[in-house]
Every structure is written in structure tokens, then in C-alpha cells.
Backbone bond lengths (Angstrom), bond angles and torsions (degrees), N, CA, C in turn:
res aa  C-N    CA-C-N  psi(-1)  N-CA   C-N-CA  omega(-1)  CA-C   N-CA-C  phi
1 X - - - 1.446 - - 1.524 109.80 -
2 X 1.640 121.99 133.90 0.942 114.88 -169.02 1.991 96.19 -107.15
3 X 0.874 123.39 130.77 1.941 133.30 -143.75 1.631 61.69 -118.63
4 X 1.879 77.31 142.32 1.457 123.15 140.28 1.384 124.71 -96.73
5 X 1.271 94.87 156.34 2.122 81.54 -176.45 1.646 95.52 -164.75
6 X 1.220 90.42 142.86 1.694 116.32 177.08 1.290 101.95 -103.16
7 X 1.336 122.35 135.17 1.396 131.12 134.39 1.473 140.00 -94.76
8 X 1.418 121.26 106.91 1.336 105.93 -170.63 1.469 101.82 -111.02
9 X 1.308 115.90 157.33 1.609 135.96 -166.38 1.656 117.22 173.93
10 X 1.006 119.45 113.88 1.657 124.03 163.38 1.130 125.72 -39.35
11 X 2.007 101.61 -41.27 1.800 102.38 173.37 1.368 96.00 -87.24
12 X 1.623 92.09 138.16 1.146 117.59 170.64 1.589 121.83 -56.55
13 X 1.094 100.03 -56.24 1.569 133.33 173.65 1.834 108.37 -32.13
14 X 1.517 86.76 -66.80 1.665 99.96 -174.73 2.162 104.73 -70.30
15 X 0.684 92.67 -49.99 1.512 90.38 162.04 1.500 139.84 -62.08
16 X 0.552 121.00 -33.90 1.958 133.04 134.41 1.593 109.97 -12.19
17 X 1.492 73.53 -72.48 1.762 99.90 -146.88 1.963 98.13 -58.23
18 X 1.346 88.64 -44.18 1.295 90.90 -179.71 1.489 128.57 -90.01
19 X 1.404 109.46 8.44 1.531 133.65 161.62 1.394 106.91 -57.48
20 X 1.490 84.12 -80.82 1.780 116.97 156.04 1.283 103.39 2.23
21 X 1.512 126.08 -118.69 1.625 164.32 -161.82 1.815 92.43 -58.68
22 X 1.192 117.13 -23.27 1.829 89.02 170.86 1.595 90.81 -107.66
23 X 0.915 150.51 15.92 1.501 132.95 166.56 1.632 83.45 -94.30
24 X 1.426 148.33 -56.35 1.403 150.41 -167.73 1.292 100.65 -60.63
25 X 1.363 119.95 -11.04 1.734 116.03 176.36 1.219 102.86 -102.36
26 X 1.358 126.82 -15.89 1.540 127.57 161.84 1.580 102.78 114.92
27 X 1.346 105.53 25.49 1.655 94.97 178.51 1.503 102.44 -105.39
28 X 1.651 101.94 160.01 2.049 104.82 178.66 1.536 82.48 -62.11
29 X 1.154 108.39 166.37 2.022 110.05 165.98 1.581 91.49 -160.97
30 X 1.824 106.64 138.79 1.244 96.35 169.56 1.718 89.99 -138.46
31 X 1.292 116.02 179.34 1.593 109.59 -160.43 1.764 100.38 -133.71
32 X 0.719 119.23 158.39 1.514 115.09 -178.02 1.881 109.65 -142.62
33 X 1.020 162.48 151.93 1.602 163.40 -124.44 1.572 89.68 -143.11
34 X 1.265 148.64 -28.19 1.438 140.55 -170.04 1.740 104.68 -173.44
35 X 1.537 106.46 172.55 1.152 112.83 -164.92 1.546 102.19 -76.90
36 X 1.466 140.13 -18.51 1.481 146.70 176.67 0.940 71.19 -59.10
37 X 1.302 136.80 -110.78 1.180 150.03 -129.34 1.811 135.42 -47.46
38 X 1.640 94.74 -28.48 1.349 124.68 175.74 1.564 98.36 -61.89
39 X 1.648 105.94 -58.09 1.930 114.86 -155.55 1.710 87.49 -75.24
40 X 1.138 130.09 -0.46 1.898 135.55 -172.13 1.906 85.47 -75.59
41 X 1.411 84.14 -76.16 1.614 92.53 -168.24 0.898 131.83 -76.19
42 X 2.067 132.97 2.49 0.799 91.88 122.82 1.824 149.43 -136.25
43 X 0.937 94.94 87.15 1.272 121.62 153.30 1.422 128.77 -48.47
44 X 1.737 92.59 -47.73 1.324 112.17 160.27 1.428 136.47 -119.32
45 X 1.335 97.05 -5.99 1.724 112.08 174.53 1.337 93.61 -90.40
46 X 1.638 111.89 128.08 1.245 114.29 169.20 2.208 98.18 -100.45
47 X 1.499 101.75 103.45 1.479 94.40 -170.21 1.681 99.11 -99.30
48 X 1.023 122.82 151.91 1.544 133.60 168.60 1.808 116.80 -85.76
49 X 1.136 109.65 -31.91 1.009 139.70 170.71 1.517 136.71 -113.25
50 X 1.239 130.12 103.58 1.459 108.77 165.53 1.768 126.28 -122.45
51 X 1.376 116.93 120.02 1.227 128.02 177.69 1.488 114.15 -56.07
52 X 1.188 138.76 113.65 1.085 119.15 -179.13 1.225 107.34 -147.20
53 X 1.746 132.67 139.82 1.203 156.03 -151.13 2.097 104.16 -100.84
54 X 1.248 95.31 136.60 1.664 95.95 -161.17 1.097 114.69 -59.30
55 X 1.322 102.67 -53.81 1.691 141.11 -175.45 1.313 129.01 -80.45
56 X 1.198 128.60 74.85 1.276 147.57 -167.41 1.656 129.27 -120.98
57 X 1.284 146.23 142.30 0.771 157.18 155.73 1.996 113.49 -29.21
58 X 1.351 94.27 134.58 2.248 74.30 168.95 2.116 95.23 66.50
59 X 1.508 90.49 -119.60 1.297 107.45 -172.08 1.290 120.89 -76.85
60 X 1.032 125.54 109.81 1.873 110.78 179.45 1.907 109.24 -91.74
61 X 0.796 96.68 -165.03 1.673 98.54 -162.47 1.191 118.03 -70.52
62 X 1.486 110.65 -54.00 1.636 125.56 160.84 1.592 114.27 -30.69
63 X 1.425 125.83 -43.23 1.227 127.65 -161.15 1.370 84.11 -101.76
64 X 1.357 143.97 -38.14 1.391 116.69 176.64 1.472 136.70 -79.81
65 X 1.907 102.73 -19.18 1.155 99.60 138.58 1.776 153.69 -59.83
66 X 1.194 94.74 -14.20 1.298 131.98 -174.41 1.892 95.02 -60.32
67 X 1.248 114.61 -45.06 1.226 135.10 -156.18 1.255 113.67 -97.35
68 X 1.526 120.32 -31.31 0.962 137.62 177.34 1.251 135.75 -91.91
69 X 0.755 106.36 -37.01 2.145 133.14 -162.11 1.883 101.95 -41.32
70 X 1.595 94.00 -40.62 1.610 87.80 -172.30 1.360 122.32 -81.02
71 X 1.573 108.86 -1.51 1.580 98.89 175.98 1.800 109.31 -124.94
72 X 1.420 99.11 -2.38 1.798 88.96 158.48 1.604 103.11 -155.55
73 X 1.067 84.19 177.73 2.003 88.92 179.34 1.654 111.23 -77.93
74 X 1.440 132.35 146.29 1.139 161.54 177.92 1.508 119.61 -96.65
75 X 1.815 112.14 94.83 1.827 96.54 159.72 1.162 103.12 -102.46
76 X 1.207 131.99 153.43 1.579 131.64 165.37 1.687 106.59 -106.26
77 X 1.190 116.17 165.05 1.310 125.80 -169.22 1.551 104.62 -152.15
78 X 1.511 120.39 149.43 1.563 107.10 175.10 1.956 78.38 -173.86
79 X 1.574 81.21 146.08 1.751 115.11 173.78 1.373 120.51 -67.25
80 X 1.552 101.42 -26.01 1.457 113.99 -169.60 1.759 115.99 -97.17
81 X 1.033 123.53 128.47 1.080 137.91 178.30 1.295 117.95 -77.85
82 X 1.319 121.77 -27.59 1.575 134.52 155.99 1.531 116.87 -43.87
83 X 1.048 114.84 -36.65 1.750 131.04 -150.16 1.535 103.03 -68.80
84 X 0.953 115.88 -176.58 1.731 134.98 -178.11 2.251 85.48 -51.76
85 X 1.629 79.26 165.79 1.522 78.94 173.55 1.978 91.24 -109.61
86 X 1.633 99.29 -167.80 1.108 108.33 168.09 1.270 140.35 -69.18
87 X 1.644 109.65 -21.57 1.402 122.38 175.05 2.021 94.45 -79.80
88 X 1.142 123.80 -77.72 1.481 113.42 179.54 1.421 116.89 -25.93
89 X 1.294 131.98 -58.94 0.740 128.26 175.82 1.862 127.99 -54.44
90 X 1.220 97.38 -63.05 1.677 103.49 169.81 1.902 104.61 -48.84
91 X 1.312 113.73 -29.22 1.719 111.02 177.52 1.424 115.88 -55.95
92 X 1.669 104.73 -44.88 1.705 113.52 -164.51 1.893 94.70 -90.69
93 X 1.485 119.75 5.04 1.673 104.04 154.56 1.705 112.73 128.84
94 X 1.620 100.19 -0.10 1.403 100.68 -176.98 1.602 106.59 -77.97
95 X 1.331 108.16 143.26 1.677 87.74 -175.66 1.711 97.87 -86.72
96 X 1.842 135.50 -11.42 1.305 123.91 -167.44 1.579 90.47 -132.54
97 X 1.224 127.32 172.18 1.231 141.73 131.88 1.548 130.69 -152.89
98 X 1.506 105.65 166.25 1.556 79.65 -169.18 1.465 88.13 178.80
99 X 1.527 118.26 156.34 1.576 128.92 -151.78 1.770 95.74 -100.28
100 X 1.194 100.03 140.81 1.493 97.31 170.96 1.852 103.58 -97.89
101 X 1.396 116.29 171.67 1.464 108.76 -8.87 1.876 128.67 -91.56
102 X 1.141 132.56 146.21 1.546 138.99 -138.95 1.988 84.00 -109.51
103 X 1.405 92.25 146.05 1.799 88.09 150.66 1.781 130.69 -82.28
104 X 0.889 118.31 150.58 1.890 93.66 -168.59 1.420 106.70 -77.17
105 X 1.588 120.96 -24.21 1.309 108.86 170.85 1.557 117.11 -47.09
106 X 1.842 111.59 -48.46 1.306 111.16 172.04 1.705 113.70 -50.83
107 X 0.824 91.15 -83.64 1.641 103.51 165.39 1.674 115.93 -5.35
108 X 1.508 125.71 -61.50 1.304 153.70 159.09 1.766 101.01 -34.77
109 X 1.328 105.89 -58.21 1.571 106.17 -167.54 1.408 113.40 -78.85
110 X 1.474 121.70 -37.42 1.787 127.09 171.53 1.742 102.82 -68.09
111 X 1.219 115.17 -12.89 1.796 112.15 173.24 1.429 99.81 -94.22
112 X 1.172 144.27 -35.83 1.301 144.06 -157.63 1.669 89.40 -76.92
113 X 1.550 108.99 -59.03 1.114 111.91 -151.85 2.299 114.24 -74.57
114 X 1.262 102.70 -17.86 1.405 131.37 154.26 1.831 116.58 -59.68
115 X 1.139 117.30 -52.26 1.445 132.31 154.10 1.367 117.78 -27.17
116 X 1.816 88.62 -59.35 1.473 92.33 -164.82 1.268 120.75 -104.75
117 X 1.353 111.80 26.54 1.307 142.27 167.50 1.611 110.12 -102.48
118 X 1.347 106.00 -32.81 1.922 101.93 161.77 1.229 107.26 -75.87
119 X 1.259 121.88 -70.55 1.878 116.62 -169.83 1.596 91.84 -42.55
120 X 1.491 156.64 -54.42 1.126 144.49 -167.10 1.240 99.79 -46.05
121 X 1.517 126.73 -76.60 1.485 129.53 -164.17 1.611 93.06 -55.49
122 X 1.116 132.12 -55.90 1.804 115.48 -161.16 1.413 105.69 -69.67
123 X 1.155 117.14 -9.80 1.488 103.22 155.25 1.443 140.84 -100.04
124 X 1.518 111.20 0.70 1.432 144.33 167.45 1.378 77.32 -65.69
125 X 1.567 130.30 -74.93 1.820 136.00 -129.66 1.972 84.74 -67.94
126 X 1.302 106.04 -46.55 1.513 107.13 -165.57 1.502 106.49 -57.76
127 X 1.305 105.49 -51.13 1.576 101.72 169.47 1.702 137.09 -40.84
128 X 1.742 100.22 -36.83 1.397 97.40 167.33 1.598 119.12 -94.55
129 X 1.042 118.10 -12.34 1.022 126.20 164.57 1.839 127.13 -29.52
């Protein structure tokens, strides 16, 4: 399966980078500055994936996952070490999470392995079908 994937993040910087390194891994990637902006595009981004940063301005991640969860998969990411842990988080629907900053190889392997946890279920759905 060739995944779409969103990145959302306020820093500019960190969003780039990680624009960057999953389009160089061969995925579509499109990036969005806040959670308005994420549920804008997609509208028309059909993403399989969306990366998304906890801590945000307006919408933070939780609430945009909140919104999202049922039509693509959810990693969350956050700077802060204070924040939800990984079990809370993975509870309220993210299927990954994980503290920045990450290596993208790591990064690369918790998306692969999320991926291949969708093609599993769409072929569970085909089966009952």
C-alpha cells in the first residue's frame, strides 16, 4: 500500500523536516500549520495516515483526533515530556505515539508498521464482505 500522510505541527521547522523524509520514503505527504487547517485539507486530502503534534494553538491533537480517528489512522507526537503518556493516549484512539525529537528511520518503522496494520484490517473488511 502506497499511504498518504499528513503532518500537522505549528513548528514550521519540525514539519518540513518531516514532510521532507516521508516524501524521500516515497509517501504522498502533505503538511498542514494547525488542526483548522488539517480538517480544511482534508476535505480533499484523502490521508491514510495522519501525524499529528499534541500541542497546538486553537486545536491541539487530541481534539483533532477526536474528529478524525474514524476515517484514517492517528500518531500523535509532543515535545513535552509532561504530556499524556503512551498508554492514555493510544486509549483515546491514536494508533502510535511518541516524544520528539524521533529519528525518521524510527519514525519510518512505527508508519510502516501502522500501514500494515490498515492493509490487515482492509483485508479482514474484504473477507466479510
Amino acid at each position: 500500500m502506497q499511504a498518504s500522510i499528513m503532518i500537522v505541527d505549528d513548528d514550521s521547522d519540525v514539519r518540513l523536516l518531516l514532510q521532507d523524509a516521508m516524501r524521500a520514503a516515497g509517501f504522498d505527504c502533505v503538511g498542514a500549520s494547525c488542526g483548522h487547517q488539517a480538517l480544511e485539507m482534508l476535505e480533499t486530502f484523502k490521508a491514510d495516515v495522519v501525524i499529528t503534534d499534541l500541542r497546538m494553538p486553537g486545536m491541539n491533537g487530541l481534539e483533532l483526533m477526536s474528529m478524525i480517528k474514524s476515517r484514517c489512522a492517528v500518531i500523535v507526537m509532543t515535545g513535552f515530556a509532561e504530556d499524556l503518556t503512551a498508554d492514555q493516549v493510544m486509549g483515546l484512539g491514536a494508533k502510535d505515539f511518541f516524544h520528539k525529537p524521533i529519528s525518521i528511520r524510527e519514525l519510518r518503522l512505527r508508519l510502516q508498521r501502522v500501514i500494515a496494520e490498515l492493509d490487515s484490517d482492509c483485508d479482514q473488511e474484504e473477507l466479510v464482505v
